[in-house]
Backbone of each chain as nested JSON, in Angstrom:
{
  "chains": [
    {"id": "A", "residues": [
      {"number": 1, "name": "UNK", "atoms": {"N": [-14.046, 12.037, -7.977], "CA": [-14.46, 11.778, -6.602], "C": [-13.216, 11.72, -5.728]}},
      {"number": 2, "name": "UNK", "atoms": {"N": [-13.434, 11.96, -4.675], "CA": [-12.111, 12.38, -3.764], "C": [-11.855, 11.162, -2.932]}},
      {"number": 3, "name": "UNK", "atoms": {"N": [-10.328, 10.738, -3.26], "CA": [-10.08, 9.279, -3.054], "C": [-9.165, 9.449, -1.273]}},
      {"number": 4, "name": "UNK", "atoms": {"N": [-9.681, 8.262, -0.497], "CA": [-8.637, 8.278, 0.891], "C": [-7.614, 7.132, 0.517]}},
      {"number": 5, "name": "UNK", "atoms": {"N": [-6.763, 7.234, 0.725], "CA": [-5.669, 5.839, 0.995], "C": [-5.035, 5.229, 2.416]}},
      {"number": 6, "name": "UNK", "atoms": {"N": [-5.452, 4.627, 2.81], "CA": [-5.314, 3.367, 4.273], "C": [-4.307, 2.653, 3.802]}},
      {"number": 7, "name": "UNK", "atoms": {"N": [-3.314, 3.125, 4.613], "CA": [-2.019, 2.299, 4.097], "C": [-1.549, 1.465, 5.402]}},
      {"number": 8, "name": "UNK", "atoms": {"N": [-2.04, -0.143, 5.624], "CA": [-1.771, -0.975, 6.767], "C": [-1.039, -1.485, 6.63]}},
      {"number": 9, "name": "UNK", "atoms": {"N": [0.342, -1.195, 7.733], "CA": [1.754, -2.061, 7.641], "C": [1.73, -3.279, 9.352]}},
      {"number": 10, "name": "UNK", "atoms": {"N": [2.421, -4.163, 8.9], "CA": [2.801, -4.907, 10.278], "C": [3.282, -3.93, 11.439]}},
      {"number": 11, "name": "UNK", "atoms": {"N": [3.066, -3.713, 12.421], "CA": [4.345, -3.209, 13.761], "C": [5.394, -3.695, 13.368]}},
      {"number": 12, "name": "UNK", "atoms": {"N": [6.192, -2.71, 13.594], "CA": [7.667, -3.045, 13.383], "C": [8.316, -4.022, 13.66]}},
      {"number": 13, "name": "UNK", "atoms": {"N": [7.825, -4.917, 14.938], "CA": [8.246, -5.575, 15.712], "C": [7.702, -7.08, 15.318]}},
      {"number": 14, "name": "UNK", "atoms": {"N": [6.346, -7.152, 14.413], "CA": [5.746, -8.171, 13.723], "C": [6.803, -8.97, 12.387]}},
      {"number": 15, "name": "UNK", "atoms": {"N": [7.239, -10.304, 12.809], "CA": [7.854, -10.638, 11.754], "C": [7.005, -10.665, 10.653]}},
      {"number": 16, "name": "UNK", "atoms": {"N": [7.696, -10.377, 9.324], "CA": [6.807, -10.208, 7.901], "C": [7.859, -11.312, 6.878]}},
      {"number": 17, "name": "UNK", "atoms": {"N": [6.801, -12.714, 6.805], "CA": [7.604, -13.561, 6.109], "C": [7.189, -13.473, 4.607]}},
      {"number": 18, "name": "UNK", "atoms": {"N": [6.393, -12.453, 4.39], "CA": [5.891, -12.282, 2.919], "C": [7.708, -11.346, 2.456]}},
      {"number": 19, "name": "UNK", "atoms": {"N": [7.479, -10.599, 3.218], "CA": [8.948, -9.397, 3.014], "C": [10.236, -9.93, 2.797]}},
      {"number": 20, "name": "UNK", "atoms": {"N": [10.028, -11.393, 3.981], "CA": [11.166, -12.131, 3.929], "C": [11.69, -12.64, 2.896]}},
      {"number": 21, "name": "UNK", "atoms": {"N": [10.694, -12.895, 2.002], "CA": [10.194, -14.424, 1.068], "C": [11.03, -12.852, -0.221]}},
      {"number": 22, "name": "UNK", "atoms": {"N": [10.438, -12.149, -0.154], "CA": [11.126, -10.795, -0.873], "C": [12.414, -10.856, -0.886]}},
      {"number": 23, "name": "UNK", "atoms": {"N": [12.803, -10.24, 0.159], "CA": [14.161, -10.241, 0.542], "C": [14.874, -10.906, -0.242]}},
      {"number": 24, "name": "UNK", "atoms": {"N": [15.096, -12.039, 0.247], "CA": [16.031, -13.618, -0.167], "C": [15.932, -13.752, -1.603]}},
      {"number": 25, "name": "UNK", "atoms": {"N": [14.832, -13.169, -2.142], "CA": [14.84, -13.682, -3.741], "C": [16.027, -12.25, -4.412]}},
      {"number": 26, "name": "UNK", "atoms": {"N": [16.018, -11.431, -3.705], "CA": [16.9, -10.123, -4.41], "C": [17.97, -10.582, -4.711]}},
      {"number": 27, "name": "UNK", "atoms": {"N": [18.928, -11.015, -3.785], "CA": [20.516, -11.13, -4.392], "C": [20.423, -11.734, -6.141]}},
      {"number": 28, "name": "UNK", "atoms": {"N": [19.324, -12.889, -6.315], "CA": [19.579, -13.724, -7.505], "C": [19.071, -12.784, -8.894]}},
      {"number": 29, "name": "UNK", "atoms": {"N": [18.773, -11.717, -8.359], "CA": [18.15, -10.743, -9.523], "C": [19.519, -9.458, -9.343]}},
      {"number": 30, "name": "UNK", "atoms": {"N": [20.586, -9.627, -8.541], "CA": [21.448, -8.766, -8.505], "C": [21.282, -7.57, -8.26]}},
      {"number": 31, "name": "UNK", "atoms": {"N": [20.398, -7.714, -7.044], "CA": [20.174, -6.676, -6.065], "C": [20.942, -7.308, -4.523]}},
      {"number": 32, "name": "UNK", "atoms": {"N": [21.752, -6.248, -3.788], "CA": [22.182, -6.624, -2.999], "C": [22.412, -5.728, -1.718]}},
      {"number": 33, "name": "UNK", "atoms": {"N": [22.015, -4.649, -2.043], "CA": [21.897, -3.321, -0.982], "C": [20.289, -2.493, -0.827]}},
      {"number": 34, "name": "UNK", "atoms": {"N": [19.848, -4.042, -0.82], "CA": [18.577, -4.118, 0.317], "C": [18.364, -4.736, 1.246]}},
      {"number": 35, "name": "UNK", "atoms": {"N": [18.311, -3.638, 2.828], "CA": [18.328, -4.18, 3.859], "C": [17.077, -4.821, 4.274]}},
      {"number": 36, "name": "UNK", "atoms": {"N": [15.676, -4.452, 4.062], "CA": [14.458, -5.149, 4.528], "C": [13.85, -5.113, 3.386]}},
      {"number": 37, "name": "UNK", "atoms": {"N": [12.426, -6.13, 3.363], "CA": [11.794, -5.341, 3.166], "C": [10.458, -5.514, 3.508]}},
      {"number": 38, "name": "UNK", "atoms": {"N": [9.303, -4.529, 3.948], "CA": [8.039, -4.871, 4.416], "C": [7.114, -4.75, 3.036]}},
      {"number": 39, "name": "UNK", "atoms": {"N": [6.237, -5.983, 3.237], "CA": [4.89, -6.052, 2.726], "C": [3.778, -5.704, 3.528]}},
      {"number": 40, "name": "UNK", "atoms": {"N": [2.938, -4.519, 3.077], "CA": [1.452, -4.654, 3.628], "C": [0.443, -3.706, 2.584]}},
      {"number": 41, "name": "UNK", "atoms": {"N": [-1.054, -3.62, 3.027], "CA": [-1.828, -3.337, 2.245], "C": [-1.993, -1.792, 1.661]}},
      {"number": 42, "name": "UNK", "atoms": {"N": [-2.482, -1.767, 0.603], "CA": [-2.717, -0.568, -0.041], "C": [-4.282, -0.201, 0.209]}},
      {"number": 43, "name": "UNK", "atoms": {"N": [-4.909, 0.763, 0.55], "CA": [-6.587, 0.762, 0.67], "C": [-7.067, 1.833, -0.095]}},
      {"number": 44, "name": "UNK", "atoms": {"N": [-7.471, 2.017, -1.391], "CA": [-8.354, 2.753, -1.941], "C": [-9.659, 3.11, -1.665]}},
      {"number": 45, "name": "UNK", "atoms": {"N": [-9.697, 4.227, -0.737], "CA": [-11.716, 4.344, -0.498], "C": [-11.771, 5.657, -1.181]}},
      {"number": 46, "name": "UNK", "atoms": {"N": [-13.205, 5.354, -2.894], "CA": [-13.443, 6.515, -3.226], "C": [-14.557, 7.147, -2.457]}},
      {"number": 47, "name": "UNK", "atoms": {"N": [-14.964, 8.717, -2.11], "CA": [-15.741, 8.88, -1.931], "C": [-16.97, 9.643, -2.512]}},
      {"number": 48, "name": "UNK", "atoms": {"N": [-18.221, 9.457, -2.242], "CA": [-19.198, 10.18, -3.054], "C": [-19.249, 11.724, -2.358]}},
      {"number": 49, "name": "UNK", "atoms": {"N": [-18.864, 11.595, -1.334], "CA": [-19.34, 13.136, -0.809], "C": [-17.54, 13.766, -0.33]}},
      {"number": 50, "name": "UNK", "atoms": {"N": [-17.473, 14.644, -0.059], "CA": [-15.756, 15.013, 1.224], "C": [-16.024, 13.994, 2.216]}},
      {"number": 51, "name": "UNK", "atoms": {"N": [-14.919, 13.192, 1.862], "CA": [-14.373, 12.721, 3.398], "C": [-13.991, 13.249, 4.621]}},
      {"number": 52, "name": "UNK", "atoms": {"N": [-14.707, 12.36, 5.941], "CA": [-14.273, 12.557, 7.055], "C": [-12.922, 11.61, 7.334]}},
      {"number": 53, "name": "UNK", "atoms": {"N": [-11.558, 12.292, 7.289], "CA": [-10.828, 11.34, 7.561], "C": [-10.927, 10.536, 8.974]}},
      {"number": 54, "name": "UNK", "atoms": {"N": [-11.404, 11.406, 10.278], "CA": [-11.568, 10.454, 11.459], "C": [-12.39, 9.648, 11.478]}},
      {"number": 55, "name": "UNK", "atoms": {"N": [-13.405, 9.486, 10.859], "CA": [-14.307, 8.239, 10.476], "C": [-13.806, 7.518, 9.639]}},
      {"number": 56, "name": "UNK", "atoms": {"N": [-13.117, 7.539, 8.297], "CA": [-11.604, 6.593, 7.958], "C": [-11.004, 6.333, 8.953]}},
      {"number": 57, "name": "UNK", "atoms": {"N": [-10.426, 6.633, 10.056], "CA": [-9.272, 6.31, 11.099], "C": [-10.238, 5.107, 11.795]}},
      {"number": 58, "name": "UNK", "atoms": {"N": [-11.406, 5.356, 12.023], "CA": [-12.403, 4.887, 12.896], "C": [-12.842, 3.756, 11.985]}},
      {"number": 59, "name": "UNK", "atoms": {"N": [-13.491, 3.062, 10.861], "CA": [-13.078, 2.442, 9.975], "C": [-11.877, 1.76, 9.812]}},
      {"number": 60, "name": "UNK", "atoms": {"N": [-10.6, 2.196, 9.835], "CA": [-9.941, 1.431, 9.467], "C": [-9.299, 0.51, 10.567]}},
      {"number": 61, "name": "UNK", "atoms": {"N": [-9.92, 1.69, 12.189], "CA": [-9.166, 0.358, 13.377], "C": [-10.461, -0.784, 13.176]}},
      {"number": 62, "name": "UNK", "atoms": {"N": [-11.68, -0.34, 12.582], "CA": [-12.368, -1.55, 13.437], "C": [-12.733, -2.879, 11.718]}},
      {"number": 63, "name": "UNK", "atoms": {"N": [-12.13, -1.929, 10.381], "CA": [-12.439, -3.053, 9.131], "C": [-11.328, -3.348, 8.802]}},
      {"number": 64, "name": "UNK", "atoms": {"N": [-10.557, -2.37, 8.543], "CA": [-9.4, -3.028, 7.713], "C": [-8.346, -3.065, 8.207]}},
      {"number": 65, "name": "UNK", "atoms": {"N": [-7.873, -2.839, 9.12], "CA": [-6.139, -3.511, 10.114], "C": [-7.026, -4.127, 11.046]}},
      {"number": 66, "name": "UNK", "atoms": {"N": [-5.752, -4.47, 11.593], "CA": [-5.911, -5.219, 13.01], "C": [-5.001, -4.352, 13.946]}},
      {"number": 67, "name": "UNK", "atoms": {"N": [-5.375, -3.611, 14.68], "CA": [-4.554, -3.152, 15.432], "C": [-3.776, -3.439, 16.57]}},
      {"number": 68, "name": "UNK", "atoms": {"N": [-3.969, -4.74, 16.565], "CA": [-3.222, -5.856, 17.676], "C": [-1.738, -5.946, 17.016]}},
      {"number": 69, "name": "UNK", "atoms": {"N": [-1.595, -5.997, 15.731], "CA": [-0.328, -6.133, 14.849], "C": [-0.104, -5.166, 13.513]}},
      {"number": 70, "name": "UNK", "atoms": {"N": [-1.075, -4.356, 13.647], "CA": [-0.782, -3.673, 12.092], "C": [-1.349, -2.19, 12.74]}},
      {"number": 71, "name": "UNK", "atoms": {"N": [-0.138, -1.209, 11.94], "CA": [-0.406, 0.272, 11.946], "C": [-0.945, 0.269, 11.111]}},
      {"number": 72, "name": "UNK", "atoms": {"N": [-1.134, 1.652, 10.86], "CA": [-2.11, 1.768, 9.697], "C": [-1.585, 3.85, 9.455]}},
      {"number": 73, "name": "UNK", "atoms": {"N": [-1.457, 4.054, 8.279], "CA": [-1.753, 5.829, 8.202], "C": [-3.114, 5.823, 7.07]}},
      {"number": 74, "name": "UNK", "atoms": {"N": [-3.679, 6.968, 7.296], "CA": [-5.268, 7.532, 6.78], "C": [-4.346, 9.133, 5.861]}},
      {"number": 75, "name": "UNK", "atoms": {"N": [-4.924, 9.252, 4.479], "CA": [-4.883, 10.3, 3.887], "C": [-4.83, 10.654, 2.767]}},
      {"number": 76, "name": "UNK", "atoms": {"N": [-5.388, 11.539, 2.463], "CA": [-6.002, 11.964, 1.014], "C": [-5.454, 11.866, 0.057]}},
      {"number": 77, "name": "UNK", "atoms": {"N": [-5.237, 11.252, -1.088], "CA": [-4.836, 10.619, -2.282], "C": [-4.645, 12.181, -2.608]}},
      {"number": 78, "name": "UNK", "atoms": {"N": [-3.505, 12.372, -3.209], "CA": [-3.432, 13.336, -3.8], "C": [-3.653, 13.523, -5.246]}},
      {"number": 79, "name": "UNK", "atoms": {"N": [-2.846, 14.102, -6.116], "CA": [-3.545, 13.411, -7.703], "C": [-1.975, 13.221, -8.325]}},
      {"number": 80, "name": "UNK", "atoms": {"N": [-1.055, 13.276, -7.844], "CA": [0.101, 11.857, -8.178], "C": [-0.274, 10.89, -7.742]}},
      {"number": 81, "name": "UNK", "atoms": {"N": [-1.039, 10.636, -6.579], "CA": [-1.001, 9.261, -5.804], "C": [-1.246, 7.955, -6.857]}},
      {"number": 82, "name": "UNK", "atoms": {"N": [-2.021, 8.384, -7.531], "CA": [-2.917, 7.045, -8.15], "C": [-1.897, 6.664, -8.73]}},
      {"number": 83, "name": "UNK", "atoms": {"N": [-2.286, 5.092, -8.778], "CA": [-1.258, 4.286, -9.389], "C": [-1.146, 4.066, -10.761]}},
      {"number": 84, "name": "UNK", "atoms": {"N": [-0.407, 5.011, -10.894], "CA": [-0.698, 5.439, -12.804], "C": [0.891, 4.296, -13.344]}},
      {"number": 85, "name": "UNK", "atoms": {"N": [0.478, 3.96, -14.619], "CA": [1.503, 3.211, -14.979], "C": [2.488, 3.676, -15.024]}},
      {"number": 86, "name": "UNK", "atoms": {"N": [3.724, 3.001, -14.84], "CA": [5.198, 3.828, -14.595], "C": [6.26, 2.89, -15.638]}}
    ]},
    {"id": "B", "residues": [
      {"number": 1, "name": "UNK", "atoms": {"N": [18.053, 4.68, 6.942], "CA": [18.358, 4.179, 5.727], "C": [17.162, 4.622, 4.856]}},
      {"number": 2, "name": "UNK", "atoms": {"N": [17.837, 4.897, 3.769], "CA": [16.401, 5.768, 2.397], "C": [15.441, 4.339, 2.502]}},
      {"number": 3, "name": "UNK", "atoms": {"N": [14.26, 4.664, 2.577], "CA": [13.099, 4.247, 2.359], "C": [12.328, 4.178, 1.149]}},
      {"number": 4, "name": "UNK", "atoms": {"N": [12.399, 3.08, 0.118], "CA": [11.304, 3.177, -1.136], "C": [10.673, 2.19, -0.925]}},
      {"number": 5, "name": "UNK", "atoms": {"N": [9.086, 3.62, -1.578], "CA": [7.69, 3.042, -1.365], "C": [7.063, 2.028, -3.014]}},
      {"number": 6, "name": "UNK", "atoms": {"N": [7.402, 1.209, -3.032], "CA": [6.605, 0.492, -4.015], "C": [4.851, 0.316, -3.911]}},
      {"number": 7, "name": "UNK", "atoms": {"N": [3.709, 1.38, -4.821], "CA": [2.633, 1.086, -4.134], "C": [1.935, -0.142, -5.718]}},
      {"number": 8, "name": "UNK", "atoms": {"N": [1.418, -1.148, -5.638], "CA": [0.753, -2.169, -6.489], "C": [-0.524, -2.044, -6.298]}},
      {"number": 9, "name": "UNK", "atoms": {"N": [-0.926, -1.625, -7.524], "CA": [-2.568, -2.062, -7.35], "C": [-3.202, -2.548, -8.521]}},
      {"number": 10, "name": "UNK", "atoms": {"N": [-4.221, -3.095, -8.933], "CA": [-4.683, -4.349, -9.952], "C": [-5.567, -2.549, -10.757]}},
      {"number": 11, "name": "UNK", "atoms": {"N": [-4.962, -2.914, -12.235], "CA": [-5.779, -2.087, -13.278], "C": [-6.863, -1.94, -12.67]}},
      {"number": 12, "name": "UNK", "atoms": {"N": [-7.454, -0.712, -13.457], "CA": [-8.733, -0.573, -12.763], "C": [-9.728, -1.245, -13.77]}},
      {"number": 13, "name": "UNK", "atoms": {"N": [-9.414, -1.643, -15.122], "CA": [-10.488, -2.774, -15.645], "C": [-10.472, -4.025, -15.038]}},
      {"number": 14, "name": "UNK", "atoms": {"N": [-9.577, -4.39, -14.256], "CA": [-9.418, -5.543, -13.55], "C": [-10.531, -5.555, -11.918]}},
      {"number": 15, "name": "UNK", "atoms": {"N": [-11.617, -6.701, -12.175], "CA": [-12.095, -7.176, -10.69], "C": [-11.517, -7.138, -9.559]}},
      {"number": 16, "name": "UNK", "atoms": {"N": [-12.67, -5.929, -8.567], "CA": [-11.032, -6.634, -7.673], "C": [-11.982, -6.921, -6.346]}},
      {"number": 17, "name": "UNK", "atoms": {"N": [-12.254, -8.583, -6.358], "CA": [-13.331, -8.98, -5.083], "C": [-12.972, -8.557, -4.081]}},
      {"number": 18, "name": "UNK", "atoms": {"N": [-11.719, -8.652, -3.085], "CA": [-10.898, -7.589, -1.818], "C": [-11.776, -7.134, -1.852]}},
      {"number": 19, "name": "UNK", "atoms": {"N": [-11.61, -6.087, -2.859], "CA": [-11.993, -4.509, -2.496], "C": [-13.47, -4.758, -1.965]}},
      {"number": 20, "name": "UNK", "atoms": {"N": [-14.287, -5.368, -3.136], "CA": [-15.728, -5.686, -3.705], "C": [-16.282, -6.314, -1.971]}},
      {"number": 21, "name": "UNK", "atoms": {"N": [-15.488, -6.657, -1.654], "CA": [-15.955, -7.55, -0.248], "C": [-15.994, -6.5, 1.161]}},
      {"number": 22, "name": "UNK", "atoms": {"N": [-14.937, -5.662, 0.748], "CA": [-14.917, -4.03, 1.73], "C": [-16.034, -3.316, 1.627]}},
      {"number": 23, "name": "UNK", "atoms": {"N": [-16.732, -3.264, 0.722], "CA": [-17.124, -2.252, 0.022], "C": [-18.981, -2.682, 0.479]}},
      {"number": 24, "name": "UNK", "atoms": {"N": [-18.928, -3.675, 0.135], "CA": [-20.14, -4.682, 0.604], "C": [-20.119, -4.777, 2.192]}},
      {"number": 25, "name": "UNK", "atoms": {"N": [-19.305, -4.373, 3.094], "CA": [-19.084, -4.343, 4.033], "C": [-19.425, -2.876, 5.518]}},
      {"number": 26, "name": "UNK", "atoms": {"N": [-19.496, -2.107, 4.4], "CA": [-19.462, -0.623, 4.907], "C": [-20.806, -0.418, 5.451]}},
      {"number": 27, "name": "UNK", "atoms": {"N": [-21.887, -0.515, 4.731], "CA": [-23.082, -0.241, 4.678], "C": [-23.494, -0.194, 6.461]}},
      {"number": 28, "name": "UNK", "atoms": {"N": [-23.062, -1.954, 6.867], "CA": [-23.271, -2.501, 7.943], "C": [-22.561, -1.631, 9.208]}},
      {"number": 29, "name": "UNK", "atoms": {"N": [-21.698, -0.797, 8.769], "CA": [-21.239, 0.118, 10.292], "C": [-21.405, 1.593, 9.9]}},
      {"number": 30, "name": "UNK", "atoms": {"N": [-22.301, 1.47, 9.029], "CA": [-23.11, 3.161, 8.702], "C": [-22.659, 3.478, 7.779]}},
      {"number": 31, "name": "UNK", "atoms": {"N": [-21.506, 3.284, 6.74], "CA": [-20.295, 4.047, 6.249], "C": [-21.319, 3.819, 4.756]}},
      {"number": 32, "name": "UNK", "atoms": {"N": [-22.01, 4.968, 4.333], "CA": [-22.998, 4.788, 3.114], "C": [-22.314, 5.955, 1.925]}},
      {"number": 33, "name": "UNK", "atoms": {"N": [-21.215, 6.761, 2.184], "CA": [-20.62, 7.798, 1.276], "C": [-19.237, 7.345, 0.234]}},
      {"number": 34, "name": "UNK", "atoms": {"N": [-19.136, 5.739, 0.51], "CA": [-18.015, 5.27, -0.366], "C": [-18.408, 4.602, -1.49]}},
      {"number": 35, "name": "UNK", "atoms": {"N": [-17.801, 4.975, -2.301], "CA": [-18.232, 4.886, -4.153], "C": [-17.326, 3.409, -4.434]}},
      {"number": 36, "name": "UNK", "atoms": {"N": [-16.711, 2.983, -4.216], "CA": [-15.508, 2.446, -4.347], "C": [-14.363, 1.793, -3.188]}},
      {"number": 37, "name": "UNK", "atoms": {"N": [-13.536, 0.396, -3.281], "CA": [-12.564, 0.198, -2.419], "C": [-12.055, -0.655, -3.388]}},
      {"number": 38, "name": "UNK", "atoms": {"N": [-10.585, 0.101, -3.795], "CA": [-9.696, -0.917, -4.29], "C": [-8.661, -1.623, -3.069]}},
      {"number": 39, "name": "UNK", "atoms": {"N": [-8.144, -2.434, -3.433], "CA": [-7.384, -3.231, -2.261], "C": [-5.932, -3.604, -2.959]}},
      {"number": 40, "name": "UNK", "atoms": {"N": [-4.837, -2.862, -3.031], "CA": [-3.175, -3.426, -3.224], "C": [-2.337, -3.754, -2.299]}},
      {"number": 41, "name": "UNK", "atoms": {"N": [-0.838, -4.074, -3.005], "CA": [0.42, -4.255, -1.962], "C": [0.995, -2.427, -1.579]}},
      {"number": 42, "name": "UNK", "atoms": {"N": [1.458, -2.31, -0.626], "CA": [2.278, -1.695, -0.103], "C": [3.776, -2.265, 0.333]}},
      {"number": 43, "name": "UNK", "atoms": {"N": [4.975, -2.06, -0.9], "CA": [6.327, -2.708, -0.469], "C": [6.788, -1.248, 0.138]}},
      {"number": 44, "name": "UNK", "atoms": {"N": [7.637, -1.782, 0.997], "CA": [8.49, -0.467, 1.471], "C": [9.807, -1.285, 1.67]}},
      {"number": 45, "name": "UNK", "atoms": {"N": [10.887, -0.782, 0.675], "CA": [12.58, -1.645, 0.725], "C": [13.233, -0.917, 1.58]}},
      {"number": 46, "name": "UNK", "atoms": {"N": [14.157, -1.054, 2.387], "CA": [14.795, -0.12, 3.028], "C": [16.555, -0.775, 2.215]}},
      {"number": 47, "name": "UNK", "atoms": {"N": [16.803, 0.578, 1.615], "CA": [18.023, 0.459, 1.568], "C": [19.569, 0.764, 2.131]}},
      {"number": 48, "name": "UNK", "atoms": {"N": [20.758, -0.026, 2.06], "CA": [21.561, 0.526, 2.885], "C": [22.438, 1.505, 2.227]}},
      {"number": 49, "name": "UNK", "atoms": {"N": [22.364, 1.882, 0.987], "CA": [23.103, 3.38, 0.324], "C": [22.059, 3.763, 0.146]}},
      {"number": 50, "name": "UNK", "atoms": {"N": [22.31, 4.632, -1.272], "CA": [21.329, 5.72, -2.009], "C": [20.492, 4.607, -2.898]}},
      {"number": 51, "name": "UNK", "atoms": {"N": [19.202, 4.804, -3.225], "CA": [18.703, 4.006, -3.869], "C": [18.492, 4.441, -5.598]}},
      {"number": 52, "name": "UNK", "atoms": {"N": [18.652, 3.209, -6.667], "CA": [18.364, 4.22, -7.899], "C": [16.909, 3.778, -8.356]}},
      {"number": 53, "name": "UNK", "atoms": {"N": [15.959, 5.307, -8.24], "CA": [14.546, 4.254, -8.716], "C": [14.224, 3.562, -9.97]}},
      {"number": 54, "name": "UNK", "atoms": {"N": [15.294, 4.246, -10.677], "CA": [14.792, 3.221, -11.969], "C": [15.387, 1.675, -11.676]}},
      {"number": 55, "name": "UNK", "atoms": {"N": [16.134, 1.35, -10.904], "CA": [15.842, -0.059, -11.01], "C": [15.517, -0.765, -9.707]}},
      {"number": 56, "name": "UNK", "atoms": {"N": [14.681, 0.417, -8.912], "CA": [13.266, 0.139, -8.052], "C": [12.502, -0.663, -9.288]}},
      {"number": 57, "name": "UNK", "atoms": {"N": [12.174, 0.597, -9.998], "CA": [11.235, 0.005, -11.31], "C": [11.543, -1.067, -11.943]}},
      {"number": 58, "name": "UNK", "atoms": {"N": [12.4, -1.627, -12.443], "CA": [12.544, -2.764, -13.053], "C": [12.391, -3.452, -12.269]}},
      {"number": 59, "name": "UNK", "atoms": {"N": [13.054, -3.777, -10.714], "CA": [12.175, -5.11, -9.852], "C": [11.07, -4.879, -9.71]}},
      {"number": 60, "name": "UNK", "atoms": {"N": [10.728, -4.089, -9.417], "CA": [8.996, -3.905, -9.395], "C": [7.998, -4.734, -10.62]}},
      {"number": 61, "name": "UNK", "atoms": {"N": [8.929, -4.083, -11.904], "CA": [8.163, -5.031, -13.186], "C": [8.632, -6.224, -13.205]}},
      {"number": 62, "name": "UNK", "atoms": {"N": [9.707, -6.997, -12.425], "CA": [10.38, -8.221, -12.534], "C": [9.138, -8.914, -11.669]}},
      {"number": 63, "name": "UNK", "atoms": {"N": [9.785, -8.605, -10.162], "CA": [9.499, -9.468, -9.4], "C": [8.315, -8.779, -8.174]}},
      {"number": 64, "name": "UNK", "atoms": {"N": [8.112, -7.673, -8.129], "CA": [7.135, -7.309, -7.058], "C": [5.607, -6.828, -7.774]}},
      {"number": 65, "name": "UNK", "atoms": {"N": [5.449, -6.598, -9.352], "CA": [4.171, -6.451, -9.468], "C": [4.001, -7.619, -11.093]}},
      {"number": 66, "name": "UNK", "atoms": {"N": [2.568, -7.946, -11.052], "CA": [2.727, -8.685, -12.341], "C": [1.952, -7.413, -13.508]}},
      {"number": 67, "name": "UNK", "atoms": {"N": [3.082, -7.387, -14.416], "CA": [2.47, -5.736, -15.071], "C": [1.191, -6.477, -15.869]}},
      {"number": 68, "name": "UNK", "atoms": {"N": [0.699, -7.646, -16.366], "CA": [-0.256, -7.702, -16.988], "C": [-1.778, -7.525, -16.391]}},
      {"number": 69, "name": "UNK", "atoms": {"N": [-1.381, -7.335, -15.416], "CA": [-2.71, -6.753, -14.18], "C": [-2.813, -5.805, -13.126]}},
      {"number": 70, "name": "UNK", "atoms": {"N": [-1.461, -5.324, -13.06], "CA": [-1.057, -4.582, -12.007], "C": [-0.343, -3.429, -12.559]}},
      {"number": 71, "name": "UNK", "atoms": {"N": [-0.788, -2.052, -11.665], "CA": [0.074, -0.59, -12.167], "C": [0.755, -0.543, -10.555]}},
      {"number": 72, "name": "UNK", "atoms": {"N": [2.039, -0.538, -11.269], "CA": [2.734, 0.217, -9.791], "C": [3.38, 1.706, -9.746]}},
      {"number": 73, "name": "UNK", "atoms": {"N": [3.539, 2.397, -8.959], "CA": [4.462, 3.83, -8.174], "C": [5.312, 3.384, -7.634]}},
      {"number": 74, "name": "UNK", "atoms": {"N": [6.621, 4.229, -7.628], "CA": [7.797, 4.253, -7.401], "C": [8.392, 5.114, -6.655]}},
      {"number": 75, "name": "UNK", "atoms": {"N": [8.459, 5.209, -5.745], "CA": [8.992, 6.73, -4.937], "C": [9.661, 6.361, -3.215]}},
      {"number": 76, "name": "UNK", "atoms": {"N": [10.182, 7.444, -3.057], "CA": [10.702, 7.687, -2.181], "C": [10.345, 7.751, -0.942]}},
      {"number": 77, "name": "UNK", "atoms": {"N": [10.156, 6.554, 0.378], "CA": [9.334, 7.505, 1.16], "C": [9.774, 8.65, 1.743]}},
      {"number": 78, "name": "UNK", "atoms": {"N": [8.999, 9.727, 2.359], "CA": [9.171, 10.673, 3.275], "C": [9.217, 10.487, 4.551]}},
      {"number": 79, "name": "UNK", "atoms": {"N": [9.817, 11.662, 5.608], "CA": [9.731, 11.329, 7.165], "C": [8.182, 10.711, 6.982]}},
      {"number": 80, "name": "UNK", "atoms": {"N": [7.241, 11.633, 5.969], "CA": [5.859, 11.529, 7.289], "C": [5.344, 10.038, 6.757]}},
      {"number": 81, "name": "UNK", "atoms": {"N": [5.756, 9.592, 5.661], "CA": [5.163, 8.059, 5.083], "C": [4.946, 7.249, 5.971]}},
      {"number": 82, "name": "UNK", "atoms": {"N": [6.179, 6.933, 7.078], "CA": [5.96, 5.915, 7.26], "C": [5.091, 5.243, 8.202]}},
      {"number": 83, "name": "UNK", "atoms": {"N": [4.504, 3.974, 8.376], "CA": [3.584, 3.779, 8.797], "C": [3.344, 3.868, 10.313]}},
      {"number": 84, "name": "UNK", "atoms": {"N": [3.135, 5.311, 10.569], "CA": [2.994, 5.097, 12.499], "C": [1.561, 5.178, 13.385]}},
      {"number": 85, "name": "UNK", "atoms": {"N": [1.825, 4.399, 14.024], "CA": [0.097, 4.449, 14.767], "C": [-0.314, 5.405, 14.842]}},
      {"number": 86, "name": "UNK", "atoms": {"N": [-1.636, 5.673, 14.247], "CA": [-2.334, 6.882, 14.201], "C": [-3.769, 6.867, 15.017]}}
    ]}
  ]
}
């Protein structure tokens, strides 16, 4: 079945204290040449029929972001996408 | 600065209410063609050199996914990844 992925990040401009909380823990794991980093959601929608991605776009301003503070990109899972164990 | 995309998402034998609560959700704004909604993290690190992904991957299995429930991807973002209002 043909999968969409909704990938909702903060605005750039939105502090992200989840990212923060990230951040700060790196040096003690001896990482040290990371400048940010953002947390936000991953969205798996399978579908039963072809997707309309503008009805995903349309969907995702009004279920799953908030578009007061969160972008969002819409698009077709390719077949690397899936999150296959690594 | 290079951009890596860490994407997390919970096994797929693993429950995943998020999603289960999206999904239960659709019906109500017409959306009757989705089989499925999984729900993960999206990390995006920005680094200030070159990044090496294999030990993307090892923090990822350290500290950004818990592997006994979670499969993560490792990659690079692209210009078009990143998250812009669409």
């Amino acid at each position: 079945m043909p999968r969409v992925v909704v990938d909702v990040m903060l605005k750039p401009e939105i502090l992200d204290p989840q990212g923060q909380a990230v951040a700060n823990a790196l040096p003690s794991l001896g990482v040290d040449d990371v400048a940010s980093v953002r947390i936000g959601r991953r969205i798996e929608l399978e579908f039963t029929g072809e997707p309309d991605l503008d009805r995903v776009r349309e969907l995702a301003d009004k279920l799953l972001a908030n578009p007061v503070i969160e972008d969002f990109t819409v698009r077709l899972a390719g077949a690397d996408e899936s999150a296959v164990p690594s």
